[in-house]
N, C-alpha and C positions, 0 to 999 in steps of 0.2 A: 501117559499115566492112566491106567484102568481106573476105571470109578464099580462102585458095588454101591447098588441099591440099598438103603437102610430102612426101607421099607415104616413101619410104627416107630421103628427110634429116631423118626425124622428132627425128632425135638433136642434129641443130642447134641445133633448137629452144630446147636447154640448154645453149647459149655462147653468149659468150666462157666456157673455162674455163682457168683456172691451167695452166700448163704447166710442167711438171717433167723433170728427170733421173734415168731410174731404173738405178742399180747392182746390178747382179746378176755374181756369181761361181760360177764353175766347181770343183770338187773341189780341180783340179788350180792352181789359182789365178788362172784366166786370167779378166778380166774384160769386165763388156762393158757397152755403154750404151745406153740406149732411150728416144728422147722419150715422154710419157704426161700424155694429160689426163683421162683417165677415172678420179680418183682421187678419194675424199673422206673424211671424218671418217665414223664410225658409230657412237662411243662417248666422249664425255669419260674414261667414270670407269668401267671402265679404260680407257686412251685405246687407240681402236685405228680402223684406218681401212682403206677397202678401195679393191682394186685391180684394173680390170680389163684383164687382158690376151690377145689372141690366141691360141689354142693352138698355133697354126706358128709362132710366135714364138722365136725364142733365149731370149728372156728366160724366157718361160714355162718353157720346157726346165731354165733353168741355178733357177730359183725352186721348181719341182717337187723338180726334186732337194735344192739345196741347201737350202731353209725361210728366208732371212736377204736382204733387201734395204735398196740407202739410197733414199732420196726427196731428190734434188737440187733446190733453188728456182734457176733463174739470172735472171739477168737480159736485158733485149729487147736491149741490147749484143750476145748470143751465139746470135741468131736462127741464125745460119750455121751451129754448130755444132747448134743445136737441130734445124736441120730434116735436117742429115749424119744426126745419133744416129737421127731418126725415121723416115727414110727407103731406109734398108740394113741388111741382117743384119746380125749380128756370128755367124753363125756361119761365113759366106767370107771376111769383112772385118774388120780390127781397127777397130772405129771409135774406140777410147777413143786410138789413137794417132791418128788422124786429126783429132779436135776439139780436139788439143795445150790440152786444160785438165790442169789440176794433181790427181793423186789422190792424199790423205793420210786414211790408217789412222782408221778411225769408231771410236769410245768402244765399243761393246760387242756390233759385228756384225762378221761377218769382209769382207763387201763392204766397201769405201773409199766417202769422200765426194769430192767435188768441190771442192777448196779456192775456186775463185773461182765456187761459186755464194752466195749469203745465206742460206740456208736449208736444212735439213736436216733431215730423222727416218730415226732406224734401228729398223728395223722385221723383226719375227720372223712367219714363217706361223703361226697359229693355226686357221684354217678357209677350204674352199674350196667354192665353189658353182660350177656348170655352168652356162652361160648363152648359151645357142645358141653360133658360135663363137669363145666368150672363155672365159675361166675370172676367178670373182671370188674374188680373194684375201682374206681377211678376216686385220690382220696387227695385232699386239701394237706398240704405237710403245713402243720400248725407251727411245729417247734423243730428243729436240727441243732443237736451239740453231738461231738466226738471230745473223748480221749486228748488233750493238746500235744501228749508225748507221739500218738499215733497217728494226728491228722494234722496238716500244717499246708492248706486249699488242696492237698490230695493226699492219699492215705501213703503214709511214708512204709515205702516196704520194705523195710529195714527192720522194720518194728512191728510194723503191723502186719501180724502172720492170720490171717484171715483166711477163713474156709470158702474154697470152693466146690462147687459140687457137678461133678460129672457125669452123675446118674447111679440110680442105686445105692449100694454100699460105698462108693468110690467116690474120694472127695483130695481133694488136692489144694495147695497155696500159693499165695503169689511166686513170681522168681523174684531172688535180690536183685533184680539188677532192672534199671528203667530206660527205654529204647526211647528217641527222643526226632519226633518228624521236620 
C-alpha cells in the first residue's frame, strides 16, 4: 500500500474528533463561545482533561484570566451554530447571541452550559503547558451530566448524532452501528 506524506496536516491524521462547545466567561460576566476539538480525557481518577487552545484566542484570554470553563456536547443538528462559534472572535462579535442556543447556570462553575446541547463537563484550570502556538489546559472536571435519552455509560449512537470534525469545513457522525472487541 503506498503511503503519501501529509506533510502540516499531520494532525488529521487524528480525526474524525468529537466536537464540542466551549464556555468561557469574562470578570465582567460577559460570555463567549468557541467550537473545539482538540479536547481529551488525561486522567479518570481524578478526572481531569486537557484542552488545547490558540493563544490569539478570546477564549484563551477570557480561560487565562478567569481558571473556570464548560465543555458543551451538541449535536450534528447545530452544525451551523457550531461552525458561527468556530469560526469568529468573540472578542468583536457576540457569538453566544448569534448561535440563539439557550444558556442556563452550570452546577459549580461560574461559565453557563448550553441547555440544548447533551453533554456537559464543568471544568476548573489546574495546569498549563506551552505548546508551540496553543496552550494546553490541563483542567479538574468538576461536574459531568449528559442527556439520559443519549448517554446510558456510553453515548448511544442511535441517538446521539454527535458532530465530528475532520478538518476544516468537513465534519461528519458517528455510524449506527457499534463494533464490539
Amino acid at each position: 500500500m503506498a503511503k503519501v506524506d501529509v506533510g502540516e496536516d499531520f494532525f488529521k491524521l487524528l480525526h474524525p474528533k468529537l466536537t464540542t462547545l466551549i464556555i468561557s466567561q469574562a470578570e465582567d460576566g460577559r460570555v463567549n463561545v468557541m467550537a473545539c476539538s482538540w479536547i481529551m480525557p488525561v486522567s479518570e481518577d481524578p478526572p481531569k482533561i486537557a484542552l488545547s487552545i490558540w493563544r490569539e484566542s478570546y477564549t484563551y484570554e477570557l480561560i487565562s484570566r478567569v481558571g473556570e470553563f464548560t465543555v458543551n456536547i451538541p449535536l450534528a443538528t447545530h452544525l451551523k451554530e457550531v461552525w458561527l462559534a468556530g469560526s469568529k472572535s468573540g472578542r468583536e462579535f457576540d457569538k453566544v447571541s448569534a448561535i440563539k442556543m439557550t444558556l442556563k447556570p452550570a452546577k459549580l462553575v461560574k461559565p453557563p452550559i448550553i441547555e440544548e446541547c447533551i453533554g456537559h463537563l464543568e471544568c476548573k484550570v489546574c495546569d498549563k503547558v506551552n505548546a508551540g502556538e496553543c496552550t494546553v489546559y490541563i483542567a479538574d472536571v468538576l461536574a459531568a451530566y449528559a442527556d439520559e435519552q443519549h448517554f446510558k455509560k456510553v453515548w448511544d449512537v442511535y441517538k446521539a448524532n454527535v458532530l465530528m470534525h475532520l478538518g476544516g469545513r468537513a465534519f461528519t457522525t458517528l455510524a449506527k452501528h457499534v463494533l464490539r472487541a
